[in-house]
C-alpha positions in Angstrom: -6.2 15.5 -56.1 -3.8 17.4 -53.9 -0.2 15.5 -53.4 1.6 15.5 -50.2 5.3 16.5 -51.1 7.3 13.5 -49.1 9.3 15.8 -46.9 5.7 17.0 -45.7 4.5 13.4 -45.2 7.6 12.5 -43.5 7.5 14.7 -41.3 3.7 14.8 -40.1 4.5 11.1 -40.0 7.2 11.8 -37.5 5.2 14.3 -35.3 2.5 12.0 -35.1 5.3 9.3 -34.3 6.2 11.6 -31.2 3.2 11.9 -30.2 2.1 8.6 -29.9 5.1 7.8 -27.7 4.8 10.2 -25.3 1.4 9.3 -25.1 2.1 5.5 -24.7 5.1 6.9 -22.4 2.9 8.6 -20.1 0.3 5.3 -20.0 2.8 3.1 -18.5 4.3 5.8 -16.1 0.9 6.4 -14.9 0.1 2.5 -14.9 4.2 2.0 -13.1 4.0 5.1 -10.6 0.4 3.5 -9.2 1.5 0.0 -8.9 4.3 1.0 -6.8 1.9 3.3 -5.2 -0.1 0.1 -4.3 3.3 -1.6 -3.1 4.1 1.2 -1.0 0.7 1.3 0.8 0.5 -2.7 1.0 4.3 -2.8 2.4 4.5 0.4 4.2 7.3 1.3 2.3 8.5 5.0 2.4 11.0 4.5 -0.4 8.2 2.8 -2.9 6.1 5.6 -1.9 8.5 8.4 -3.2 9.7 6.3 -6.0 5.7 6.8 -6.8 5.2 9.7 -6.2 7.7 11.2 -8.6 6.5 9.4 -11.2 3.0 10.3 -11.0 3.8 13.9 -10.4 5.2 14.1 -14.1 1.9 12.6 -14.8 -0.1 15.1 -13.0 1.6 17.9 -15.2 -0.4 16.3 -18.4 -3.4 15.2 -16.6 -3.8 17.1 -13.7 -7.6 16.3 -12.8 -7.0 12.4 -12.6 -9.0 11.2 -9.3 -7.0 7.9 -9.2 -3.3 9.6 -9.6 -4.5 12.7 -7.2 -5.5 9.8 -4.7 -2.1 7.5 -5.0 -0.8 10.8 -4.4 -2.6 11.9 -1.0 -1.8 7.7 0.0 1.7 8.6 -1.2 2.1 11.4 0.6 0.2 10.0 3.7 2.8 7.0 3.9 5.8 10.2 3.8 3.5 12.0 6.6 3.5 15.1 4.7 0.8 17.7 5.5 0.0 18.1 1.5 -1.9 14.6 1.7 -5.3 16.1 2.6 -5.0 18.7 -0.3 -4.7 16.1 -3.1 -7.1 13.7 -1.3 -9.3 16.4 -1.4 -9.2 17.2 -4.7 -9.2 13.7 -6.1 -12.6 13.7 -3.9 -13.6 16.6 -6.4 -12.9 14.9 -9.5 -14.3 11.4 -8.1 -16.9 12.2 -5.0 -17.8 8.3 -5.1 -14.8 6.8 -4.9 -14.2 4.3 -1.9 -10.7 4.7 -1.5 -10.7 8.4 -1.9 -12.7 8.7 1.0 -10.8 5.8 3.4 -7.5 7.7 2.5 -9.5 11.1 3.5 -11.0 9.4 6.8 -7.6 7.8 7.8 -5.4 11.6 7.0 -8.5 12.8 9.2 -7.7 10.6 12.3 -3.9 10.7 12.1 -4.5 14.7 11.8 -6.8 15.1 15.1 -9.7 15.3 13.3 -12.0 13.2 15.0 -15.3 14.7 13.4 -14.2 14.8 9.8 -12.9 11.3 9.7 -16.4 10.5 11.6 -17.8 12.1 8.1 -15.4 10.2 5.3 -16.2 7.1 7.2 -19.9 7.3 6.8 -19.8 8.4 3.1 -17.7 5.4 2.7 -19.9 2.7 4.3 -22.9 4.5 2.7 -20.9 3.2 -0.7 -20.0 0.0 0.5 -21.8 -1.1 3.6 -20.3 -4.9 3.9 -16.7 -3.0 5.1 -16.4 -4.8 8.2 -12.8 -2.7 8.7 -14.6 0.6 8.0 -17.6 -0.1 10.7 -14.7 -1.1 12.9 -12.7 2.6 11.9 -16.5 4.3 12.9 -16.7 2.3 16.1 -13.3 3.5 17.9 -13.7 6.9 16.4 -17.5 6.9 18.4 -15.9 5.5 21.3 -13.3 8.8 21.2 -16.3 11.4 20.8 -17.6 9.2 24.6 -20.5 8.1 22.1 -20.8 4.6 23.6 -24.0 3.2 22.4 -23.4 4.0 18.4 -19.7 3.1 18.8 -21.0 -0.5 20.2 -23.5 -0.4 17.0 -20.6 -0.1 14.8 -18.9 -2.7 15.7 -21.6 -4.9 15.9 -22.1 -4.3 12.6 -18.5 -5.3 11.8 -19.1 -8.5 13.4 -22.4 -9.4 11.6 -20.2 -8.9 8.4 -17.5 -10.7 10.1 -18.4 -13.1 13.0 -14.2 -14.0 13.3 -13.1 -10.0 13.4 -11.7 -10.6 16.9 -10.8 -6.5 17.7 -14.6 -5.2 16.6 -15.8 -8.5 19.6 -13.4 -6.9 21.9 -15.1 -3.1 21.1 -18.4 -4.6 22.0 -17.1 -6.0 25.5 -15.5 -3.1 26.1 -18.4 -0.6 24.6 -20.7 -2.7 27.1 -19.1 -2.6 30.1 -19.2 1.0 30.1 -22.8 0.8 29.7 -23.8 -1.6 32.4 -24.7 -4.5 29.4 -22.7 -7.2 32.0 -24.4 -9.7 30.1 -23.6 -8.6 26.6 -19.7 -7.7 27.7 -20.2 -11.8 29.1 -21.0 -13.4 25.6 -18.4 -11.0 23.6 -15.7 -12.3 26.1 -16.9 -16.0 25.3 -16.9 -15.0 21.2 -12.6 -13.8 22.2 -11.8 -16.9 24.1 -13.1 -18.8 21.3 -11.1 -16.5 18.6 -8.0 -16.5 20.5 -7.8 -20.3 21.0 -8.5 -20.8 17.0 -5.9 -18.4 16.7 
């Protein structure tokens, strides 16, 4: 049988020592850079958002087609209000065209950028994914309302409040979506629905 001289086994024992730090290095900079990602988004916190954001970046030179990095990114990035946010939303939507968030973070760049129709888009994709998102039917109602679309903006936001009877802002769309459209009746019972809400609140 062939025999290993020791200096040869020592040192394919240390590469593969090297490698398997780096390796477990880059796991929990990934796993660190996304939690703060989270933080950042959940806090509105600029500086979590570019402590993130350098971290993952390293990451990205290693494993530059992970969706859920590229997407902390584009959030990242979207918290900084830097133009590039679209461009790794977009490609984490490449790498991961179901992905939820992907396509909220896509809708909301899309809105804060002026574009009405595209964010119209992401926000249909998304509830076609997860249709009990009372916040996203509410997202697709005032973007209606902004494209003078009066009827399906009211639809949405009905639909908000079927999935939530207490989401107070998507009662106020409906009063507001039927006055506009003559519904006094309709605009009447919503305005009930916010006296209610506002006194349990």
């Amino acid at each position: 049988r062939t025999v290993i001289p020791s200096t040869e086994r020592h040192w394919g024992l240390k590469l593969f020592d090297e490698e398997q730090f780096q390796h477990e290095s880059e796991t929990i900079q990934r796993a660190l850079g996304i939690h703060l990602g989270n933080r950042a988004v959940e806090q509105s916190s600029s500086e979590l958002a570019t402590q993130s954001y350098e971290l993952l970046q390293g990451v990205l030179e290693t494993f530059p087609d992970d969706s859920t990095v590229l997407r902390i990114q584009s959030e990242n990035l979207f918290l900084l209000k830097t133009p590039q946010a679209r461009l790794f939303a977009e490609s984490a939507l490449q790498h991961a065209p179901q992905d939820e968030s992907t396509l909220e973070i896509l809708s909301m760049i899309s809105v804060f950028t002026g574009r009405n129709q595209d964010a119209i888009d992401y926000t249909r994709r998304q509830l076609d994914l997860t249709p009990w998102n009372s916040i996203a039917w509410m997202r697709l109602g005032i973007l209606l309302e902004q494209e003078s679309d009066f009827v399906k903006a009211m639809e949405a936001a009905a639909r908000a409040t079927e999935i939530n009877p207490r989401f107070l802002d998507a009662h106020r769309l409906i009063r507001k979506m039927a006055l506009k459209l003559n519904k006094n009746m309709l605009a009447a019972k919503h305005q009930r629905f916010i006296e209610t809400l506002d006194t349990d609140y």
